[in-house]
Backbone bond lengths (Angstrom), bond angles and torsions (degrees), N, CA, C in turn:
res aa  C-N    CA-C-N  psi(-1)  N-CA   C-N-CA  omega(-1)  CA-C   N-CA-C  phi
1 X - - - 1.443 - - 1.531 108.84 -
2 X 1.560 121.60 114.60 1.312 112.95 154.26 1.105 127.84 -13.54
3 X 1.284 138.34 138.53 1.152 149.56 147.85 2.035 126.52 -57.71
4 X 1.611 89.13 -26.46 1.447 107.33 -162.48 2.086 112.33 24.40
5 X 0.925 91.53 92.66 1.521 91.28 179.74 1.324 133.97 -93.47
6 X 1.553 119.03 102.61 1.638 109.96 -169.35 1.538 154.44 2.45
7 X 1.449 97.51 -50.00 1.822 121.12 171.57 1.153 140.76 -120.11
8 X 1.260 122.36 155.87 1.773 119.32 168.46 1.589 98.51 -60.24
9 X 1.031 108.06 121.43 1.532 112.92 169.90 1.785 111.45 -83.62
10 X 0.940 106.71 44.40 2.227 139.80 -168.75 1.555 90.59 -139.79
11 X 1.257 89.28 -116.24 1.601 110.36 -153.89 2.224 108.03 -76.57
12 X 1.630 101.58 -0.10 1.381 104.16 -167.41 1.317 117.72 36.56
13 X 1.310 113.02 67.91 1.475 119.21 171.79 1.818 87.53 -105.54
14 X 1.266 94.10 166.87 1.675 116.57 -156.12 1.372 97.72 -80.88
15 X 1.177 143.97 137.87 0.894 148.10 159.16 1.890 138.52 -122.84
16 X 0.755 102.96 74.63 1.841 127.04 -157.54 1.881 108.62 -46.38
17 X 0.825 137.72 160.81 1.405 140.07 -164.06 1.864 104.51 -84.75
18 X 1.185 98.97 -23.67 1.759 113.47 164.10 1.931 113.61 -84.19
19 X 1.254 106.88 -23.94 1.593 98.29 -173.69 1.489 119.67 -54.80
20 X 1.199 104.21 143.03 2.018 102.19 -158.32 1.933 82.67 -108.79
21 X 1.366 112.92 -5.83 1.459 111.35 172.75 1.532 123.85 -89.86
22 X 1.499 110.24 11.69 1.549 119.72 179.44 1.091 100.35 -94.56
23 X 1.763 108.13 131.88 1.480 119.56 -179.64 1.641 91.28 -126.38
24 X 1.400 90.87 142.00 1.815 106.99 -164.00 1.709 102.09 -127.13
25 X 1.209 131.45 152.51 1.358 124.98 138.01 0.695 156.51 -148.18
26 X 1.510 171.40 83.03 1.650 154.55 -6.88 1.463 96.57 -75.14
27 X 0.892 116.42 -58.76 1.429 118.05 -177.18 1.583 119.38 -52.73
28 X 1.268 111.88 -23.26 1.684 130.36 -179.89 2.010 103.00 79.20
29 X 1.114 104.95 28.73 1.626 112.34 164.60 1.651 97.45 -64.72
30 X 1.265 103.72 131.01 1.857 102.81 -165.44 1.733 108.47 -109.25
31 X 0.981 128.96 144.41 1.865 132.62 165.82 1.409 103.54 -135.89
32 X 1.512 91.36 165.50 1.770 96.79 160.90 1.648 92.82 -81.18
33 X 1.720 93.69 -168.65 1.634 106.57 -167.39 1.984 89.63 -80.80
34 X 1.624 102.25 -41.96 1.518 109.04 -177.47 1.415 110.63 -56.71
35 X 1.524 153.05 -79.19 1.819 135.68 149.66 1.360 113.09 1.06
36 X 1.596 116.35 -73.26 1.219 135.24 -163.54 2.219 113.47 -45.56
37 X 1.442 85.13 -35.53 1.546 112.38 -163.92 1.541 109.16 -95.56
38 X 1.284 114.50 -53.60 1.473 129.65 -179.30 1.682 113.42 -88.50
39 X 1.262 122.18 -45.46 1.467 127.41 -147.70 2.378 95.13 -95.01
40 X 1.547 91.60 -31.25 1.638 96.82 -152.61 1.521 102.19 -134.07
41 X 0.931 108.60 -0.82 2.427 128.53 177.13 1.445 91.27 36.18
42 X 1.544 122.94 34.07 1.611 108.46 121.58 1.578 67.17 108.67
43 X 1.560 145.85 7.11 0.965 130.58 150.62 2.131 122.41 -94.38
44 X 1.026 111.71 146.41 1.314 120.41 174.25 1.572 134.38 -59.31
45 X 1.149 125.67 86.24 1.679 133.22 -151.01 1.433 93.89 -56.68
46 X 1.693 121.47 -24.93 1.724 99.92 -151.94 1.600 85.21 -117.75
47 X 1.522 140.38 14.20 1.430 115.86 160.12 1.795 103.13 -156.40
48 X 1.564 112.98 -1.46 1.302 107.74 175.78 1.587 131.30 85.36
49 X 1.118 94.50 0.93 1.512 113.13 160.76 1.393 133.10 -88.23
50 X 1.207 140.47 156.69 1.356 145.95 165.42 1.435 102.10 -35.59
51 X 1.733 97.01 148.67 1.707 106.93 172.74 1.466 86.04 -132.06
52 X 1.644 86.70 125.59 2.129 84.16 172.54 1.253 93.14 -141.01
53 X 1.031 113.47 177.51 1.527 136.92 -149.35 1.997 104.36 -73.63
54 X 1.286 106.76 105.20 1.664 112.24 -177.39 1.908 102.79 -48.72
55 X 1.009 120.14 134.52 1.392 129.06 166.31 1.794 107.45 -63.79
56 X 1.083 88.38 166.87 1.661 102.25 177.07 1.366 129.76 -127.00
57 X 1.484 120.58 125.61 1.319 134.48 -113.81 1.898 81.95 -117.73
58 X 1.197 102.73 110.26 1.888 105.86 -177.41 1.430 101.20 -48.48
59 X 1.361 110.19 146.35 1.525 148.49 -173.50 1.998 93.61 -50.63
60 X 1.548 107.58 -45.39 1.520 103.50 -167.35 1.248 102.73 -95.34
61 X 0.853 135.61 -24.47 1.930 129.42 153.84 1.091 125.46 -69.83
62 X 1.827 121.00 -20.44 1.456 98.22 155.54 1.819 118.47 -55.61
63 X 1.214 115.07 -40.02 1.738 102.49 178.86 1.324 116.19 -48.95
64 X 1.473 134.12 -69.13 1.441 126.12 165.12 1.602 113.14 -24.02
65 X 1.611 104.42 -75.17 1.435 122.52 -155.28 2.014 101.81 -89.91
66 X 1.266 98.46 61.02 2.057 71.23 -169.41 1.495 116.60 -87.64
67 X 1.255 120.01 159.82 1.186 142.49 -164.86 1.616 108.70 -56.22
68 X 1.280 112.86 143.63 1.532 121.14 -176.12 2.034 107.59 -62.37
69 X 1.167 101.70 140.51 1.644 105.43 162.07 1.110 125.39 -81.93
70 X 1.672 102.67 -23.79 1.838 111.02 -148.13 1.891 89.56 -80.21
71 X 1.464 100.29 133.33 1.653 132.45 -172.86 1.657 92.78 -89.38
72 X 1.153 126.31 119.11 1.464 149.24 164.71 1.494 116.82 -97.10
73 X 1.530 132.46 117.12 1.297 132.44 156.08 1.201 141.32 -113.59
74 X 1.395 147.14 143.40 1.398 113.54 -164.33 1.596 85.86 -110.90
75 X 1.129 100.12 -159.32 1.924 108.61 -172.29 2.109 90.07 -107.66
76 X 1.678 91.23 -131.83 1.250 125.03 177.54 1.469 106.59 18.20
77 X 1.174 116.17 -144.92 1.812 102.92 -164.69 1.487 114.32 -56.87
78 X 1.313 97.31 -6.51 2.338 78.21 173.65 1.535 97.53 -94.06
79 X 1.292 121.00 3.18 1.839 101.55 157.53 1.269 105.66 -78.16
80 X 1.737 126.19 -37.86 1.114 96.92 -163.19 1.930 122.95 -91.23
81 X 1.354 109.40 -5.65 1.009 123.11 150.29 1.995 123.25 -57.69
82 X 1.307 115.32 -12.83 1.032 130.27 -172.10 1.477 105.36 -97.49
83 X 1.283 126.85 -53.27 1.275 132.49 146.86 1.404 147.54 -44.44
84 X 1.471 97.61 -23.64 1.163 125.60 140.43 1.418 152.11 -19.52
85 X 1.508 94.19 -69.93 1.781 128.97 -164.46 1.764 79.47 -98.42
């Protein structure tokens, strides 16, 4: 089961269990499409795999299955992109 996890683990912009802009990858390390695209060219900083676009988890299975809270950050250039914004 997905994890679906709240944020860009970059810039921690919000990322909702509906966002069609969450990019995930095998591991479920999460970005927006903008990190994902600009910061990492659509490769995965923390295992080197593809980041593609997280699926979306129906409205009535989030109640059973709901989406993770726990907030993830990495350091190195997504602090300084973080400092940034």
């Amino acid at each position: 089961m997905l994890k679906l996890r709240p944020n860009c683990e970059c810039c921690d912009r919000d990322l909702p269990p509906d966002a069609r802009e969450a990019m995930i990858c095998t591991f479920e390390c999460t970005f927006c499409a903008g990190c994902a695209a600009d910061v990492f060219a659509g490769t995965c900083p923390n295992c080197g795999g593809d980041l593609v676009r997280r699926p979306i988890r129906p409205a009535a299975l989030l109640v059973k299955y709901p989406a993770s809270t726990e907030r993830v950050l990495r350091d190195g250039e997504c602090l300084a992109k973080r400092a940034a914004a």
